[in-house]
Kinemage of the C-alpha trace (Angstrom):
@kinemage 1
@onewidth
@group {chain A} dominant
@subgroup {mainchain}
@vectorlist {calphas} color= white
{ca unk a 1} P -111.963 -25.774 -35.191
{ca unk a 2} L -111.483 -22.001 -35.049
{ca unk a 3} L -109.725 -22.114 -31.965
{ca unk a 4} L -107.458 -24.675 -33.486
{ca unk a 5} L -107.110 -22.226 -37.079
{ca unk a 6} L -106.350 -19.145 -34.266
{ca unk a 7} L -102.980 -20.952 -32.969
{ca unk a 8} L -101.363 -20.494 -36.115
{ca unk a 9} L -99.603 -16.963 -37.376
{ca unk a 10} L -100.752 -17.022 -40.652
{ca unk a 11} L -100.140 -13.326 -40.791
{ca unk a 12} L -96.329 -13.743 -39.432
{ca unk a 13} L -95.896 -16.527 -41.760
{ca unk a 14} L -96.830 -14.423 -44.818
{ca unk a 15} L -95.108 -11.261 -43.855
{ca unk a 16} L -91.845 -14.130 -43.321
{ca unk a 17} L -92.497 -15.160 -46.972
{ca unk a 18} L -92.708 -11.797 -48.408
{ca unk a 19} L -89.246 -10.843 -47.007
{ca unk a 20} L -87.663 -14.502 -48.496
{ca unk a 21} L -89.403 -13.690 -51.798
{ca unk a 22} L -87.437 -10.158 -51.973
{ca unk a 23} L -84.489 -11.423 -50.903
{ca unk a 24} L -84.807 -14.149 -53.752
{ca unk a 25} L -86.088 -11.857 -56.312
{ca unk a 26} L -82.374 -9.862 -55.688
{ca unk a 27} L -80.194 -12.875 -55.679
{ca unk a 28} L -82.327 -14.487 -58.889
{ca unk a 29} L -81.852 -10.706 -60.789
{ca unk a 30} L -77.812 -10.400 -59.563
{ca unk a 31} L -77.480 -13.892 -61.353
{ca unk a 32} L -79.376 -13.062 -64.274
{ca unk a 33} L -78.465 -9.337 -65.350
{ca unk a 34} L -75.432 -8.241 -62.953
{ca unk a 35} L -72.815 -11.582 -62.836
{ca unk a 36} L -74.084 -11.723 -66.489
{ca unk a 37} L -73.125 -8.769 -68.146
{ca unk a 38} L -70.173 -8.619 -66.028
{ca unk a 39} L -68.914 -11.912 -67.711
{ca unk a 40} L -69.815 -10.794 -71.130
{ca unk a 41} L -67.555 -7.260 -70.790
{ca unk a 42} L -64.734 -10.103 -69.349
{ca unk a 43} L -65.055 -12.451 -72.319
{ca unk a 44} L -65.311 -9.501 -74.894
{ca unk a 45} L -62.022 -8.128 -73.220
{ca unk a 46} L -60.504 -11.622 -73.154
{ca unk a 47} L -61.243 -11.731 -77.151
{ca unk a 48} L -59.799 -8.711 -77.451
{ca unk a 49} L -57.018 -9.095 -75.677
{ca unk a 50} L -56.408 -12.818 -77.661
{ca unk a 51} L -56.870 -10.743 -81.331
{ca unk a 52} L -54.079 -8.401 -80.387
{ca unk a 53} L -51.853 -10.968 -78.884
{ca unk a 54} L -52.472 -12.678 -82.249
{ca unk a 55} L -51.723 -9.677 -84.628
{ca unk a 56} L -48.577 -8.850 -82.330
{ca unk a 57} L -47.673 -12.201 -82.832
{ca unk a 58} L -47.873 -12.040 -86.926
{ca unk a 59} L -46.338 -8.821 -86.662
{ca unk a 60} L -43.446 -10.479 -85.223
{ca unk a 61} L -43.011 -13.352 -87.482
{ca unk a 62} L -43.211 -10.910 -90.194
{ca unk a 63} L -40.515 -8.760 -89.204
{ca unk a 64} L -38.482 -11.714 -87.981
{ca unk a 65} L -38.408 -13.614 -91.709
{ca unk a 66} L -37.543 -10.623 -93.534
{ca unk a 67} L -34.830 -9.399 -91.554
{ca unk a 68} L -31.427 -11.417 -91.199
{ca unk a 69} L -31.865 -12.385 -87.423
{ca unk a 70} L -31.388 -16.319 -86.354
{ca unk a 71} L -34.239 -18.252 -85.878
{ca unk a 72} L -33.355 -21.423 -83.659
{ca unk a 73} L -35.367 -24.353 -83.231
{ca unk a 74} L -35.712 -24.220 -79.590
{ca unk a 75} L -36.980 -20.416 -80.228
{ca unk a 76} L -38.599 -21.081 -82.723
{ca unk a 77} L -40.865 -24.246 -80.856
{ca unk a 78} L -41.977 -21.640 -77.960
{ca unk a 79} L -42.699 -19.235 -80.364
{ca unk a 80} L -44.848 -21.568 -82.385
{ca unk a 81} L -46.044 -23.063 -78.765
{ca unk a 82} L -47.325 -19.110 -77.513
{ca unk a 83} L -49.090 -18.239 -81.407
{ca unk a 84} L -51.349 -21.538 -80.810
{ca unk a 85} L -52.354 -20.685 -76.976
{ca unk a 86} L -53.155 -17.342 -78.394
{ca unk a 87} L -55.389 -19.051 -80.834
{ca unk a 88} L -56.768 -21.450 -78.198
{ca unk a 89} L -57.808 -18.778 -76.003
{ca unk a 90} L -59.905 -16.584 -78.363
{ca unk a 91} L -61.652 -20.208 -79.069
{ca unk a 92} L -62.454 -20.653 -75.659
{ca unk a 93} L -63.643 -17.177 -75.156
{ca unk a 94} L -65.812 -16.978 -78.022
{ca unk a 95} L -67.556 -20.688 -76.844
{ca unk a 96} L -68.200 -19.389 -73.629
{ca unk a 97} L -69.705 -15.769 -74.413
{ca unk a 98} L -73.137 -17.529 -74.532
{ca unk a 99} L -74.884 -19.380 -71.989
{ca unk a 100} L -74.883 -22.647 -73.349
{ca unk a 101} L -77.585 -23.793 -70.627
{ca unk a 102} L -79.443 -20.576 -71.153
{ca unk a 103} L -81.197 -18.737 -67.733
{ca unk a 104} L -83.957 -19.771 -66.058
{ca unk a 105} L -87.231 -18.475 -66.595
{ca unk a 106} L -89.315 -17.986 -63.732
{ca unk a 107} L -92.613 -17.155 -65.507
{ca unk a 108} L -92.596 -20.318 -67.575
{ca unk a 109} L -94.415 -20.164 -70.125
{ca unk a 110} L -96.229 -17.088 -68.436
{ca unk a 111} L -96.848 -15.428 -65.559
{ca unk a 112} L -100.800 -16.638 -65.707
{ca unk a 113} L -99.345 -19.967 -64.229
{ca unk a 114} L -99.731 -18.350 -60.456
{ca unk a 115} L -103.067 -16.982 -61.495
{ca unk a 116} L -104.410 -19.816 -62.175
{ca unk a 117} L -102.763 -21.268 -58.912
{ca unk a 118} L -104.057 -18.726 -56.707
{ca unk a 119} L -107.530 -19.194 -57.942
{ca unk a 120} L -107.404 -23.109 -57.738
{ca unk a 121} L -106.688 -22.658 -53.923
{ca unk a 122} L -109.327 -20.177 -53.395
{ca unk a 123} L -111.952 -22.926 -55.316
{ca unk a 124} L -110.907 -24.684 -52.132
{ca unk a 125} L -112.783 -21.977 -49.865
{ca unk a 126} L -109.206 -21.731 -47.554
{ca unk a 127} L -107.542 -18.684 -46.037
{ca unk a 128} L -103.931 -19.511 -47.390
{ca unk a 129} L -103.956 -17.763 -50.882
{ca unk a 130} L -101.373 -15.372 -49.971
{ca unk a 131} L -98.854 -17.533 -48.998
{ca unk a 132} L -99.702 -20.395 -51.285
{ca unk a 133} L -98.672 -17.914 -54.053
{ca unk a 134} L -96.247 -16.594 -51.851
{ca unk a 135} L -94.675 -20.347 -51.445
{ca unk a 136} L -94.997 -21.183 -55.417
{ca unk a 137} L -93.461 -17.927 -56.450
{ca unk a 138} L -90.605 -18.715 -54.313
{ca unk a 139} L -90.054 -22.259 -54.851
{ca unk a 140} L -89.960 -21.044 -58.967
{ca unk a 141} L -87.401 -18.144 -58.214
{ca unk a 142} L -84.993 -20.574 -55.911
{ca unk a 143} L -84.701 -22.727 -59.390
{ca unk a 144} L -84.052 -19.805 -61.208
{ca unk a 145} L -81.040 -19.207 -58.891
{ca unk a 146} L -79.800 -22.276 -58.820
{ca unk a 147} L -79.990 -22.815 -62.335
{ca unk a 148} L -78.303 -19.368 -63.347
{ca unk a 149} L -75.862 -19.830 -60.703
{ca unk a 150} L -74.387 -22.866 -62.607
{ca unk a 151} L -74.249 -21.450 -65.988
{ca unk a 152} L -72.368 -18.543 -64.424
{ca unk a 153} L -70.384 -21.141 -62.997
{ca unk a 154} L -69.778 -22.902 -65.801
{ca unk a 155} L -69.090 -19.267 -67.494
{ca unk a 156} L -66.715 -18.493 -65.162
{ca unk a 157} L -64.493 -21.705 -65.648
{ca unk a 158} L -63.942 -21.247 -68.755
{ca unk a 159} L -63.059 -17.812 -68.258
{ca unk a 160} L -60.476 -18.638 -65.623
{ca unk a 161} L -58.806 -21.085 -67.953
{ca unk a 162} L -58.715 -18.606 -70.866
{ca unk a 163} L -57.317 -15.933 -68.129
{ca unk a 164} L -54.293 -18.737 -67.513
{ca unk a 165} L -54.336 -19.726 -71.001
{ca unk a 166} L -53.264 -15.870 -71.952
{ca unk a 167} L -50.738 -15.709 -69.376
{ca unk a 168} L -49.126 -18.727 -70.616
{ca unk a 169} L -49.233 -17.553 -74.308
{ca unk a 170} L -47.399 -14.184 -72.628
{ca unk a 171} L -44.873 -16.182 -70.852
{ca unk a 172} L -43.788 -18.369 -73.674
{ca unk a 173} L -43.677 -15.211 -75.807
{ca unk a 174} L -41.197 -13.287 -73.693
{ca unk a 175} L -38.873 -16.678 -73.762
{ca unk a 176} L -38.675 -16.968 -77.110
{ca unk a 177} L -37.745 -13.265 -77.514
{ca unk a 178} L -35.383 -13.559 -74.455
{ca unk a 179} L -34.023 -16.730 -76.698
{ca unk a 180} L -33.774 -15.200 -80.018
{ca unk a 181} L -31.867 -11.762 -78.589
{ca unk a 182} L -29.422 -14.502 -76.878
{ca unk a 183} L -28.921 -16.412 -79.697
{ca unk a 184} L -28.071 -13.303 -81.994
{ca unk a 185} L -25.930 -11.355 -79.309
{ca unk a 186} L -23.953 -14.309 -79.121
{ca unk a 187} L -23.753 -14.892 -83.362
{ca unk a 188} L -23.295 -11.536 -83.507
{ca unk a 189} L -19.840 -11.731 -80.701
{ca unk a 190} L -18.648 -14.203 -82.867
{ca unk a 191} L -18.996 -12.449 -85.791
{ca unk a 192} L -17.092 -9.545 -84.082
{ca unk a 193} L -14.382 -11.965 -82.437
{ca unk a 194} L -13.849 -13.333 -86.518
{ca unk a 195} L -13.660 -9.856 -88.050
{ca unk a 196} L -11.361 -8.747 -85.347
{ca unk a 197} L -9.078 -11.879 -86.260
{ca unk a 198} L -8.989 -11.440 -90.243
{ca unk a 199} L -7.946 -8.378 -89.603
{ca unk a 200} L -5.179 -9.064 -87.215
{ca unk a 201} L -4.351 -11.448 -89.419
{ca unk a 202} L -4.406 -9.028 -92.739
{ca unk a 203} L -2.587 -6.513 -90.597
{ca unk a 204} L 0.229 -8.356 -89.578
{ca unk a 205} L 0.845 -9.587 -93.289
{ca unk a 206} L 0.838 -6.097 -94.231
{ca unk a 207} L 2.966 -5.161 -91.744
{ca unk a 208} L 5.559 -8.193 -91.937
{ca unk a 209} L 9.195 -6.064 -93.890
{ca unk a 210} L 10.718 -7.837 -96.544
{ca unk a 211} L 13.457 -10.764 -96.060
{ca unk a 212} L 16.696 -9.208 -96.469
{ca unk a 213} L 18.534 -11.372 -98.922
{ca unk a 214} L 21.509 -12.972 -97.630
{ca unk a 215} L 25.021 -11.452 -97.019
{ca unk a 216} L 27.662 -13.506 -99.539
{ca unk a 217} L 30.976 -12.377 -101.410
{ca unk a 218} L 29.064 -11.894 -104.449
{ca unk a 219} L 27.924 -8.560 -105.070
{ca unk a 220} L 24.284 -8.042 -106.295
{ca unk a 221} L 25.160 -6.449 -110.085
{ca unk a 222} L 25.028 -8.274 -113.217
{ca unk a 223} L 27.853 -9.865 -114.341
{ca unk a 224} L 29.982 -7.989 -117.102
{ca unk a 225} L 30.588 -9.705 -120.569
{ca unk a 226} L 33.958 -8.789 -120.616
{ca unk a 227} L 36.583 -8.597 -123.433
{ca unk a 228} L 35.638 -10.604 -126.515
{ca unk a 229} L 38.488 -11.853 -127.294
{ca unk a 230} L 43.127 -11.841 -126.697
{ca unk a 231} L 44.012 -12.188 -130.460
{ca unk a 232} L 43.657 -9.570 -133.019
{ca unk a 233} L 41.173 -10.161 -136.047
{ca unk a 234} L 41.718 -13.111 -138.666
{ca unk a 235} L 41.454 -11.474 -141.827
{ca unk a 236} L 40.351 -13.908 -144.825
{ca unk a 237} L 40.759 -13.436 -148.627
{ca unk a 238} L 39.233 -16.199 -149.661
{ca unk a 239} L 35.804 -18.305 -148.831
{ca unk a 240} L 36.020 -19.839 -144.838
{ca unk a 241} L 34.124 -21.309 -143.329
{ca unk a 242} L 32.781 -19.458 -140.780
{ca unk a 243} L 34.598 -19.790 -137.320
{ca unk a 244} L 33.705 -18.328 -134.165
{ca unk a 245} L 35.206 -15.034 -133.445
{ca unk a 246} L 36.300 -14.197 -136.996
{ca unk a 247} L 36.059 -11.013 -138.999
{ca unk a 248} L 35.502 -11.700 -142.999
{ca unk a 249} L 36.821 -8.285 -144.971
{ca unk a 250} L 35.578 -8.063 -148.513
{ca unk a 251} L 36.953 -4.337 -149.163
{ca unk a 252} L 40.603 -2.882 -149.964
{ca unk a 253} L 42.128 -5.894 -151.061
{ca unk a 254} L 44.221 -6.026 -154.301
{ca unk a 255} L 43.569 -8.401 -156.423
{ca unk a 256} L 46.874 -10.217 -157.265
């Protein structure tokens, strides 16, 4: 039987599962700490990012009601459309800045779990401690990776779509400001092309001489009274009646 224990490399084989055990110890602590906290910074930037784009946003809409610019609805609809993506985005960003399936824990509950397994295979009087513990400890941290690898996945998604979900917000924004400057350039040339006729208009009234009257045989001077009358005065002694164009004398008469 020893002859049969000697044809196995027990020593190869553990110095083998030392090297895969390293190897997974890095990958398992990348997942856990480095991918991590590199996703965190992202998704605090990404909230950032989605606060400012909000404020800039109300900023906007402030300025825009109290001045006297034109608001159309076309504008107003991608405006409107790029506020809520905003909105959506910091949502998404704050849901995925925690692991919602949490990371895995290799020492689970403790680390007295491979203890315990290492003496349980030395009860058995056998010469493979070392690599049974070897074996277990790297069966336990090739979970771990898998498992962190999907919630860093699953991270990641979500961070992708609130990456495109920005860009959208940005695009729509710079339409609706492309629309509105349109919109009031052109208002704002007919306004000009308006003006510029009322005063054409105003100008030309102003502008416009007088109608000469028209040339006739009448001269243009009022018309004389002339004499009052051919005959001399009537001269009454005595009560008349009153006639046109008579002179009643009361004085210097003799009384008969």
């Amino acid at each position: 039987m020893s002859n049969n224990v000697k044809e196995f490399d027990y020593e190869g084989y553990e110095k083998s599962l030392k090297e895969i055990l390293e190897h997974t110890q890095k990958d398992y602590w990348t997942q856990y700490v480095d991918i991590n906290r590199h996703q965190v910074f992202v998704a605090r930037t990404y909230l950032w990012v989605s606060v400012a784009i909000i404020g800039v946003y109300a900023a906007v809409y402030k300025e825009g009601v109290d001045s006297p610019l034109i608001f159309s609805t076309y504008g107003l609809l991608l405006f409107i459309l790029a506020l809520g993506l905003a909105v959506i985005s910091f949502g998404i960003c704050l849901y995925s800045l925690p692991a919602r399936s949490g990371y895995y824990r290799v020492a689970n509950p403790s680390w007295g779990i491979y203890s315990k397994a290492a003496y349980d295979v030395l009860k058995t009087k056998t010469k493979n401690v070392y690599s049974s513990t070897l074996t277990s400890l790297i069966d336990n941290y090739d979970s771990g990776v898998v498992h962190n690898v999907r919630t860093n996945d699953r991270r990641a998604k979500l961070l992708r779509i609130t990456s495109w979900v920005l860009i959208a917000s940005f695009c729509l924004s710079i339409f609706s400001v492309v629309t509105f400057a349109i919109e009031n350039i052109q208002h704002k040339n007919e306004d000009i092309v308006m003006n510029d006729e009322n005063s054409n208009e105003s100008s030309q009234s102003n502008t416009t001489p007088a109608a000469e009257p028209a040339s006739s045989s009448v001269p243009d001077v009022p018309v004389p009274q002339g004499p009052i009358g051919v005959q001399g005065p009537n001269h009454q002694t005595h009560s008349v009646d009153n006639e046109p164009n008579s002179i009643i004398v009361t004085e210097g008469v003799e009384e008969k």
